[in-house]
C-alpha positions in Angstrom: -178.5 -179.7 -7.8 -175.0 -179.7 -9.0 -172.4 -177.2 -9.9 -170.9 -176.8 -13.4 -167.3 -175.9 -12.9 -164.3 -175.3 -15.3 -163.6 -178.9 -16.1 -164.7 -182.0 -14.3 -168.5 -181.4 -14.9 -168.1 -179.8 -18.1 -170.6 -181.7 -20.3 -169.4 -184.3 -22.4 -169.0 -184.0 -26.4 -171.5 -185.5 -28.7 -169.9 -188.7 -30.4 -172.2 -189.7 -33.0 -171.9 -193.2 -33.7 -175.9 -194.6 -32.4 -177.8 -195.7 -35.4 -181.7 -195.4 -35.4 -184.1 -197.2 -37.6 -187.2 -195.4 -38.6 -190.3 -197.7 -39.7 -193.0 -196.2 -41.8 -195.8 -194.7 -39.5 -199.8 -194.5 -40.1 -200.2 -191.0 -38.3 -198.7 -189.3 -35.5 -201.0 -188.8 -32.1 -200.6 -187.3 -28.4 -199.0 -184.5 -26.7 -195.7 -183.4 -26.7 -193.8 -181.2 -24.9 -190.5 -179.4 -26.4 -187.0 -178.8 -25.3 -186.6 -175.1 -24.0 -185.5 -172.4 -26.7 -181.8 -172.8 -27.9 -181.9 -169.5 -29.1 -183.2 -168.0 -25.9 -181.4 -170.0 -23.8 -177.9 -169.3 -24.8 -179.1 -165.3 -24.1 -180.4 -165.8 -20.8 -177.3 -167.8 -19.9 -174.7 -164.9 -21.2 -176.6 -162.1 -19.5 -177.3 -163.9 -16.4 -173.4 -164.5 -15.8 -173.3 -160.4 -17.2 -176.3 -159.2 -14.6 -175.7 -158.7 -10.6 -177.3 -161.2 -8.4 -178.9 -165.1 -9.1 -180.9 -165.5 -12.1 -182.8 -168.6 -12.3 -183.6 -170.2 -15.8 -186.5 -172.3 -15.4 -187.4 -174.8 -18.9 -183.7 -174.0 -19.5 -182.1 -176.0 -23.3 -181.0 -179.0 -22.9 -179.0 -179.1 -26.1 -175.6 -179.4 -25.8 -174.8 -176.2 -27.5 -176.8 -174.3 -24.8 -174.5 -176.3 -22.5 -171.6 -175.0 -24.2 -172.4 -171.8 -23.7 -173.0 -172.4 -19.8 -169.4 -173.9 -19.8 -167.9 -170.9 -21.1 -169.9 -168.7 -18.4 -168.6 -170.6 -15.7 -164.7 -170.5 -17.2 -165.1 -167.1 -17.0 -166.3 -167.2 -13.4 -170.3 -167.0 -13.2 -171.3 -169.4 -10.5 -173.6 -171.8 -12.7 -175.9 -175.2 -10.8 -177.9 -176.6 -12.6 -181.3 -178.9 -11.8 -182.7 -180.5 -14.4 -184.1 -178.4 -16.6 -183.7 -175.3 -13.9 -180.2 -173.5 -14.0 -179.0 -170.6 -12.0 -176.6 -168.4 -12.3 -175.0 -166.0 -10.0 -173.4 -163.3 -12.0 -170.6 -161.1 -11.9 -171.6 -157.6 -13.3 -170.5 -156.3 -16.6 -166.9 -155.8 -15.2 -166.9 -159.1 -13.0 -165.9 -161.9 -15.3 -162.2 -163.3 -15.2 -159.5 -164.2 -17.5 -159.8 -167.6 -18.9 -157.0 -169.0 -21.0 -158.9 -171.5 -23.2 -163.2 -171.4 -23.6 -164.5 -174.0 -26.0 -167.8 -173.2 -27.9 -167.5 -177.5 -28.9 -170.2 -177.4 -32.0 -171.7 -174.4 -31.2 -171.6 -171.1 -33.5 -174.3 -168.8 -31.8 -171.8 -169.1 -28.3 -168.6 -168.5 -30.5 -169.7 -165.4 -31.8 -172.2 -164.0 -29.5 -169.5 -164.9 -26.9 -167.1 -162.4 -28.8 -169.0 -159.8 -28.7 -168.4 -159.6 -24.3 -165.2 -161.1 -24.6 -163.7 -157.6 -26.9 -164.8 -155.5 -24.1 -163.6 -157.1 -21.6 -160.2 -156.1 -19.6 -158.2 -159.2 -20.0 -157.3 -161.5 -23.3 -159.4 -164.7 -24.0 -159.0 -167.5 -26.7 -162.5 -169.1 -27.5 -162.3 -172.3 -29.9 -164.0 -175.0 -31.2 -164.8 -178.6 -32.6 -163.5 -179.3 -36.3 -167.0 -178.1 -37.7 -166.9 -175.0 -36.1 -163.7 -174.0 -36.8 -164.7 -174.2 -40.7 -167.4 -172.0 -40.1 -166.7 -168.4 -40.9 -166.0 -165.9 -38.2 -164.9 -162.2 -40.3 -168.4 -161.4 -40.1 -168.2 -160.8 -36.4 -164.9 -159.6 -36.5 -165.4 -156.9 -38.9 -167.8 -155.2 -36.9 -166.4 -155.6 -33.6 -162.8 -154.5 -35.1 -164.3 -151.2 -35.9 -165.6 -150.5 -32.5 -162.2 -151.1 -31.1 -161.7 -154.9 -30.5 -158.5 -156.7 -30.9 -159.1 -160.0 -32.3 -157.2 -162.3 -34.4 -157.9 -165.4 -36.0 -156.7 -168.3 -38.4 -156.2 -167.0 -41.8 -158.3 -164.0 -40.3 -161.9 -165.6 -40.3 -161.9 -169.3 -38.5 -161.6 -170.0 -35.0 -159.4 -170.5 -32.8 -160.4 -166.3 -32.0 -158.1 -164.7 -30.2 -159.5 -161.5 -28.7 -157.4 -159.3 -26.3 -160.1 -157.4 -24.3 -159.7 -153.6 -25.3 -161.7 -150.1 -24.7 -164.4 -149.9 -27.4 -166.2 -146.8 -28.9 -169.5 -147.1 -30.6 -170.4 -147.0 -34.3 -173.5 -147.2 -36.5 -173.2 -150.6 -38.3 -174.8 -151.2 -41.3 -175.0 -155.2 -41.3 -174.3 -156.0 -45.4 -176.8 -159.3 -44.8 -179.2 -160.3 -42.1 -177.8 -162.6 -39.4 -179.3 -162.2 -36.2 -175.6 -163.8 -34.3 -173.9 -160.7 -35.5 -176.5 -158.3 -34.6 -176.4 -159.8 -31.0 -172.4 -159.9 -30.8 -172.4 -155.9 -32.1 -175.4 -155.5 -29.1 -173.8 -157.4 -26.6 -170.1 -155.6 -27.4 -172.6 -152.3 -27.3 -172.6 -152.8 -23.4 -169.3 -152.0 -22.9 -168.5 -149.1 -25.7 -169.0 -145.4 -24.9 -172.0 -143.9 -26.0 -174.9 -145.5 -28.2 -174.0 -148.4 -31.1 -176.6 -149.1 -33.6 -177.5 -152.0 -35.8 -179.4 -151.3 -39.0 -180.4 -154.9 -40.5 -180.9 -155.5 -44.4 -183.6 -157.9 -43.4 -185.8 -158.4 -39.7 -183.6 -161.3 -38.0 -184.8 -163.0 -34.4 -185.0 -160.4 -31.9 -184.6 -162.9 -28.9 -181.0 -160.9 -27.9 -182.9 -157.3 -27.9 -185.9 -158.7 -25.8 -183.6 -160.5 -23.7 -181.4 -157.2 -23.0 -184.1 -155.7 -22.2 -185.5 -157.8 -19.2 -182.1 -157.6 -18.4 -182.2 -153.9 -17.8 -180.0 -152.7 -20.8 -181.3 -149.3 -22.3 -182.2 -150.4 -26.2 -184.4 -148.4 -28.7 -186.0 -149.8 -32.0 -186.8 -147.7 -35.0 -188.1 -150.0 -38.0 -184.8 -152.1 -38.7 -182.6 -149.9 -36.9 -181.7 -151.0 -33.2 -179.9 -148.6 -30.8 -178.0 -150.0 -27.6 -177.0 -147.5 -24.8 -173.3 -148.6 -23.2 -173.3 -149.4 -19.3 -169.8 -150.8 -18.9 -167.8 -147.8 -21.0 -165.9 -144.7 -19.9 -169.0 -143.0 -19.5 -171.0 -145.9 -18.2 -172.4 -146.3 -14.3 -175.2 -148.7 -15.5 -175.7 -152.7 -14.8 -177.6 -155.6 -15.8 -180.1 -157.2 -13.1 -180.5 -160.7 -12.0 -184.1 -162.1 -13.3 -186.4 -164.9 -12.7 -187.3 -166.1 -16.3 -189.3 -169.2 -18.2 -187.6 -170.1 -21.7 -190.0 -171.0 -24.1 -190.1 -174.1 -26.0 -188.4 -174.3 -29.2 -190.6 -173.7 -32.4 -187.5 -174.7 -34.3 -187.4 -178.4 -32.8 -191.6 -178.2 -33.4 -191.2 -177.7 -37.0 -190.1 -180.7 -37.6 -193.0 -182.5 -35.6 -195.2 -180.2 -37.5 -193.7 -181.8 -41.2 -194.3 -185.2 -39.5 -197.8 -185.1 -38.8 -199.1 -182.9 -41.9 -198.2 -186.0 -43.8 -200.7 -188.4 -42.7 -204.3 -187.2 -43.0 -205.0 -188.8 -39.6 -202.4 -187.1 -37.4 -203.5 -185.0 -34.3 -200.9 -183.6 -32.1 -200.4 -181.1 -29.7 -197.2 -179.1 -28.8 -196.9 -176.8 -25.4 -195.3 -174.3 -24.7 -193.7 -173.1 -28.0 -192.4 -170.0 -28.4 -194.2 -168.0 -31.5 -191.9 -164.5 -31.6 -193.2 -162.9 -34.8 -189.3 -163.0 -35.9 -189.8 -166.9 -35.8 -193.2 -167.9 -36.9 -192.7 -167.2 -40.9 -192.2 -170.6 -40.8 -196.0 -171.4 -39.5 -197.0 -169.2 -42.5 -195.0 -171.1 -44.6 -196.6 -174.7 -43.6 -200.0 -172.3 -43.8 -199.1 -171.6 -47.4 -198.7 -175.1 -47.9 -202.4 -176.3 -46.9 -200.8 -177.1 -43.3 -203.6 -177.2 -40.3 -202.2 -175.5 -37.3 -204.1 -173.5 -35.1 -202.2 -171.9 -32.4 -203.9 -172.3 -28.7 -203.6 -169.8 -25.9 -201.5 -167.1 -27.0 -199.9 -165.4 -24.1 -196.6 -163.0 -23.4 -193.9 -164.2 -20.7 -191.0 -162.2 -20.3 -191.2 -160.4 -23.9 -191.9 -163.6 -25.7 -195.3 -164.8 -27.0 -195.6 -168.9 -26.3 -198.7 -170.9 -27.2 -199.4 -174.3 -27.6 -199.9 -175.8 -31.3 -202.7 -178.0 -32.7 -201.8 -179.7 -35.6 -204.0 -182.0 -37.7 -202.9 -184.0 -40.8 -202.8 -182.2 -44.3 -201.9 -182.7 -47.6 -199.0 -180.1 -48.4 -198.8 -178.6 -51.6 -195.2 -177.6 -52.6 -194.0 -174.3 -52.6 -190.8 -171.9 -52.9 -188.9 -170.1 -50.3 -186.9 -167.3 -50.9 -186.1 -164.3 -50.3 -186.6 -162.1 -47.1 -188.1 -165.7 -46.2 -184.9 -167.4 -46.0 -183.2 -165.6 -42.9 -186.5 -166.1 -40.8 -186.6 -169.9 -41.8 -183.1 -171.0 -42.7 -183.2 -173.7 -40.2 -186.6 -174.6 -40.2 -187.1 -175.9 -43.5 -190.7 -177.6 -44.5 -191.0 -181.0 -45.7 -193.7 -181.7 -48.3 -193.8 -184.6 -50.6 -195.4 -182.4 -53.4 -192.1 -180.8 -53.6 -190.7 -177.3 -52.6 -188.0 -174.9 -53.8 -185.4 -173.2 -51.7 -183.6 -170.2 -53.7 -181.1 -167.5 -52.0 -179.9 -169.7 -49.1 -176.6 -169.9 -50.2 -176.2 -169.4 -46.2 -177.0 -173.3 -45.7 -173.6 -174.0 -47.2 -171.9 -172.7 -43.8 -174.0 -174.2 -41.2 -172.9 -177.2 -39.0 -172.9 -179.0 -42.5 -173.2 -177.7 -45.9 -177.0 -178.7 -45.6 -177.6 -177.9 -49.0 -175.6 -181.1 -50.1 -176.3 -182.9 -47.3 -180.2 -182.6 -48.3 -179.8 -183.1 -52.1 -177.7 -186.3 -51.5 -179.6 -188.3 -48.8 -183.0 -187.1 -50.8 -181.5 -189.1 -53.6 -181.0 -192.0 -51.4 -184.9 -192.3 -50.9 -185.2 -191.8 -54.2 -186.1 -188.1 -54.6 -185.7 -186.3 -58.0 -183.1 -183.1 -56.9 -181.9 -180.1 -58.5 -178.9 -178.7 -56.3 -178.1 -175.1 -57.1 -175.6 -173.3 -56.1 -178.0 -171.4 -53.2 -180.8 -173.8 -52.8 -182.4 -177.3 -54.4 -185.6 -177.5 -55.9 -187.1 -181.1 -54.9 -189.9 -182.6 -56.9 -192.9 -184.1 -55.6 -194.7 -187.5 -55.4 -195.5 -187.6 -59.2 -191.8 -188.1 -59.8 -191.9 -191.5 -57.3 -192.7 -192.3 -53.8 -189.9 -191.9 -51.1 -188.0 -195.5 -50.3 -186.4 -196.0 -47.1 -182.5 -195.5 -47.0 -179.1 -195.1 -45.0 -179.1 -191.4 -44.6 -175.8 -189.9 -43.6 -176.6 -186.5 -41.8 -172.6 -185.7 -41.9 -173.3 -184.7 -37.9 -175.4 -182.2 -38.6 -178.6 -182.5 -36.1 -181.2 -180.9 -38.3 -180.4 -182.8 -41.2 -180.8 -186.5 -38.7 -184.3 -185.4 -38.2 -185.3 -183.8 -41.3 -184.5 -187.1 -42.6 -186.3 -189.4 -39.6 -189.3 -187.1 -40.6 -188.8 -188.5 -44.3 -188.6 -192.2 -43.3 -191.8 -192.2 -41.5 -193.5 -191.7 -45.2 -191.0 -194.0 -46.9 -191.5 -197.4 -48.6 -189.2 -199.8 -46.1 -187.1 -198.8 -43.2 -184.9 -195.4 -42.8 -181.5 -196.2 -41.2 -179.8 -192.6 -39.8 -176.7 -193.1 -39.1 -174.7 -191.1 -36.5 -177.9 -190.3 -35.1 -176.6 -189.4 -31.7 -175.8 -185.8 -33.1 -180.0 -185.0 -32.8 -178.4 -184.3 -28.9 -176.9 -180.9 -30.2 -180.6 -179.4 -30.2 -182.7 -182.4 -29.4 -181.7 -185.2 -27.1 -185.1 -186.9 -27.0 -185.8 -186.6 -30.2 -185.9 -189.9 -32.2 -187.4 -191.2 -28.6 -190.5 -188.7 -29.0 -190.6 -188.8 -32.7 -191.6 -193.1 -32.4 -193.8 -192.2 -29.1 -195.9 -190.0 -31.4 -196.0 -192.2 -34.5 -198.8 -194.8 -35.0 -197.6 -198.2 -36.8 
C-alpha cells in the first residue's frame, strides 16, 4: 500500500503524445470489466476526507481526474493510501482539514468546483487551480451561488480559475439553479454542510444524483421533494452534526460502457458482457437512447449497493437507426453520446462547447476526416448516415479531450482502412486501459 502525500507521490500529468492505430474489426466478443465510477468516486473521496474515521473505497477510479481529486484531499490533510484499485482515507471531520496554499484540480472540472463548494466554508483561505483546459472552462456558475451564501471567492476576470476562495461563515439560501448541471448542485450541497440552517436546490432539469446518495451514506441529513433537494448544515453556528467513515463499493462506470456499447451494436455478430456497471436512473437515459435506436441490451442482475443500482450488461450486435437528442435528454447524456452510422441529431447542447474540448467541433471536424457528411450548429451537429458514404479511416485529432479519443477509436473499428488517434494517451483521464480493452474485445 502506499501513501499519497502533498507532492512526491502526487500522480503524474497526462502528456498525450502515444499514437494508437485502430484496424477495422469483424465484431466485438468477451467480457469486460469497467473502471470504477468517475462520478462516484470523486464523491466518496471528498466526503471520506469530510467524514470521522477510515473510509475504504473498494473498485475506486482510476482516472486521473479521480486522482486529482485525491491529491487535493490529502493537501488539505486527509490521510489517503492507496492499493490498487482500494483507497482509504482517514478523515478529518467537517472542521478538520488544513490550509493549503496551492491545490491543483490538473484536467479536472467536477474537483474544481465540487472542491469549492468545502473550500468556502472552510476557516482558512485556499487557491485551487488548474491545467490550461481547465482554466478556460467557466467557473461564475459556481461562484454565483456560493457568493450568495456567504463565500468569498475571486477569480480571473471573475469566472476562470485560478479561484481564490478565503473560507468564510456561510448562511443558507434557496437556489434556484437557471440550467441543470449536477457539479453546481453538488458544490451548493456540499457548501450546505457548513451554512446555518437548511439550503435548497431546485433544478430546471433531474441531473445525476450520485452527490445526494453519497451524502447520505455519509450521514448528512438531506430531503428530496420532486426537483427540489434540501440539505440540513452540520458544520454551521448552529451545527453539532458530522459525517461518518463508510465502507463502500464504487460502481463501474456506465459512461466508459457506452462507448463499448456503440462498438459492438455495429457489427451484427458482437456479444459482450460488461460487470458491474452502475445503472442510477439519473444515468441510464442513455440505455434508452441506444434502446430507441434498435440497440440490444438487456441489463443482468439488477441489485442496490450503497444507494446505487449496478448490473451487468448484455449487449448483442444491432443495426442502429439514427435518432435526435435533445432536450431534457441532453443533461442526462451530454457525455455519453451514441454512435450510429444511420446518423443522429444532437440539438440544445450548446453545453459541449465548454467541456475539456469544445466537443462539438472537435466531433464535426474529425467526422469529416472519415468522410462523414456534418452539419455543425451552433448547439449540436446533425450527422448523416451510411447513404451519404461509408466511414474511411483517418488521423483523428481528439484536441486532448478523452471522450472524443474513443468516440473516434469506436468509429475506426467500422471504417474503410486504418484510424490513427493521435495524442491518444489522454483516454487515461477516464480510461487508462481503454484502447488496450477496446482491441482485446474486437475480432479481426
Amino acid at each position: 500500500m502506499r501513501a499519497l502525500s502533498d507532492t512526491k507521490t502526487r500522480r503524474a500529468k497526462i502528456f498525450c503524445v502515444k499514437k494508437e492505430t485502430i484496424r477495422p474489426a469483424k465484431y466485438l466478443t468477451g467480457g469486460l470489466d469497467l473502471p470504477g465510477d468517475k462520478s462516484i468516486s470523486h464523491r466518496y473521496a471528498m466526503l471520506a476526507a469530510l467524514a470521522e474515521g477510515t473510509s475504504e473505497l473498494r473498485h475506486f477510479s482510476a482516472a486521473a481526474d479521480c486522482h486529482s481529486t485525491l491529491a487535493c484531499m490529502s493537501a488539505l490533510g486527509a490521510e489517503v493510501k492507496i492499493e490498487k484499485d482500494t483507497v482509504r482515507v482517514t478523515g478529518r471531520g467537517l472542521r478538520g482539514l488544513k490550509n493549503s496554499c496551492a491545490l491543483d484540480a490538473e484536467n479536472s472540472g467536477t474537483t474544481m468546483r465540487l472542491l469549492s463548494g468545502i473550500l468556502a466554508g472552510q476557516q482558512f483561505s485556499s487557491k485551487l487551480t488548474g491545467d490550461d483546459s481547465l482554466q478556460k472552462r467557466p467557473m461564475k456558475r459556481i461562484i454565483g451561488p456560493l457568493r450568495e451564501m456567504g463565500a468569498d471567492i475571486r477569480a480571473r476576470d471573475d469566472n476562470y480559475a485560478p479561484l481564490e476562495i478565503r473560507g468564510a461563515k456561510l448562511k443558507s439560501i434557496d437556489y434556484n439553479m437557471p440550467m441543470a448541471s449536477a457539479q453546481v448542485k453538488s458544490a451548493v450541497l456540499l457548501a450546505g454542510l457548513f451554512a446555518d440552517g437548511v439550503t435548497s436546490v431546485t433544478e430546471p432539469a433531474r441531473t445525476r444524483d450520485h452527490s445526494e446518495l453519497a451524502l447520505g451514506e455519509f450521514g448528512a441529513a438531506l430531503e428530496k421533494n420532486g426537483r427540489t433537494i434540501r440539505i440540513h448544515g452540520l458544520a454551521g453556528a448552529n451545527g453539532g452534526g458530522k459525517l461518518l467513515a463508510k465502507s463502500l463499493d464504487v460502481p463501474g462506470d456506465l459512461s466508459s460502457a457506452v462507448f463499448f456499447i456503440a462498438a459492438a451494436s455495429l457489427f451484427p455478430d458482437s456479444n459482450i458482457l460488461i460487470h458491474n456497471v452502475g445503472l442510477n436512473p439519473t444515468r441510464t437515459a442513455i440505455l434508452d437512447v441506444f434502446a430507441a435506436m434498435g440497440a440490444s441490451i438487456q441489463i443482468l442482475g439488477p441489485r442496490i449497493a450503497h444507494g446505487e443500482i449496478v448490473g451487468d450488461l448484455s449487449v448483442k450486435g444491432a443495426s442502429l437507426k439514427g435518432g435526435v437528442i435533445a432536450g431534457e435528454q441532453i443533461p442526462l447524456v451530454i457525455d455519453e453520446r451514441p454512435c450510429t452510422e444511420e446518423g443522429i441529431e444532437i440539438r440544445d447542447a450548446a453545453e459541449l462547447r465548454v467541456k475539456e474540448s469544445d466537443r462539438i467541433t472537435a466531433l464535426a471536424e474529425n467526422l469529416r476526416r472519415m468522410n462523414a457528411t456534418v452539419e455543425e450548429r451552433p448547439d449540436g451537429l446533425k450527422v448523416s448516415g451510411r447513404t451519404a458514404g461509408k466511414l474511411r479511416g483517418a488521423e483523428i485529432d481528439p484536441r486532448g479531450d478523452h471522450r472524443i479519443a474513443m468516440a473516434f477509436a469506436v468509429a475506426g473499428l467500422a471504417a474503410e482502412g486504418n484510424t490513427v488517434i493521435r495524442d491518444a494517451d489522454c483516454a487515461a483521464v477516464s480510461f487508462p486501459p481503454f484502447f488496450q480493452e477496446l482491441n482485446r474485445l474486437a475480432e479481426r
